[in-house]
N, C-alpha and C positions, 0 to 999 in steps of 0.2 A: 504494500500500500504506500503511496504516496505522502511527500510529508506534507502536501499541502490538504491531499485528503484527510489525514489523519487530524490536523489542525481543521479542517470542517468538521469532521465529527463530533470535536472536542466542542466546537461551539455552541455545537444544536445541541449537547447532552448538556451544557453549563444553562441554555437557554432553555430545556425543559423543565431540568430543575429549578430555575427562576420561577416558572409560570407556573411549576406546583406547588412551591412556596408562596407566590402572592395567592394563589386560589386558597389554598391552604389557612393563611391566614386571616383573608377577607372571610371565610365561611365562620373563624372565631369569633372574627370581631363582629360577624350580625349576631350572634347567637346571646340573650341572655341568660344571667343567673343570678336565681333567686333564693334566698335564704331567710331562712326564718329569725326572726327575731328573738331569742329566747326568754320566757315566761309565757308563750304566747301573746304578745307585747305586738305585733305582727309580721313583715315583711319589707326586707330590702333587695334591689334590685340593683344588677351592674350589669355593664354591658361587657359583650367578649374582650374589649379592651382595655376592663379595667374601670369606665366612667360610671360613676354612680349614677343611675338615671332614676331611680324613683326608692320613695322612704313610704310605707303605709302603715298606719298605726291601726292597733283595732283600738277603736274607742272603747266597749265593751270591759277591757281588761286594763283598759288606763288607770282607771281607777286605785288600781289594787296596789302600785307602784311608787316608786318615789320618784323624783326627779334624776338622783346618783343613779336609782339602780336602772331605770330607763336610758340612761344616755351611755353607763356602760355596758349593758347589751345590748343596744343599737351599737355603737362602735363593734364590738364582738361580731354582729354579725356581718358589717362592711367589713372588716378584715378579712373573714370567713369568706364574702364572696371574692373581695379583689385577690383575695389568694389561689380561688377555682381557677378565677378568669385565667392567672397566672401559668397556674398549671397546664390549663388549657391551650394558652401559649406555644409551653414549652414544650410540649406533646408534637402540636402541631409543626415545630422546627424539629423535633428532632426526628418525626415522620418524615419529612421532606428529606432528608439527610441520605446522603450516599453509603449504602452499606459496605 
């Protein structure tokens, strides 16, 4: 084989790999995740990439809570998601990845 064929080869493989890692990624980052708040306190939402897009409270169980112990597990559970998201990520690069 030719070196210059061999240098085409190399390019379309470096170029698939590209386009399975942008696909790859753009499918994480539409994807959300949602976690629960704990105490049933409600629900937080992130997107594949990480942005927090939505906080839902159940009023219902508001009540029962305090200020401290509501805002530490809300925080708990935005951790808990940005850490999926994260996961989710890294899963997704390192699928893409040349074996």
């Amino acid at each position: 084989m030719s070196r210059r064929r061999r240098l085409e080869n190399l390019v379309s493989e470096i170029e698939e790999r590209d386009a399975a890692l942008t696909t790859a990624l753009a499918n994480v980052r539409g994807q959300t995740i949602e976690v629960d708040i704990p105490d049933e306190l409600g629900v937080v939402e992130v997107s594949g990439a990480g942005r927090l897009e939505r906080i839902e409270i159940d009023l219902e169980n508001l009540p029962y809570t305090t200020a401290q112990t509501l805002s530490e597990n809300l925080l708990e559970a935005i951790v808990a998601a940005e850490e999926h998201a994260q996961e989710l990520r890294q899963q997704a690069l390192a699928a893409s990845r040349p074996r």
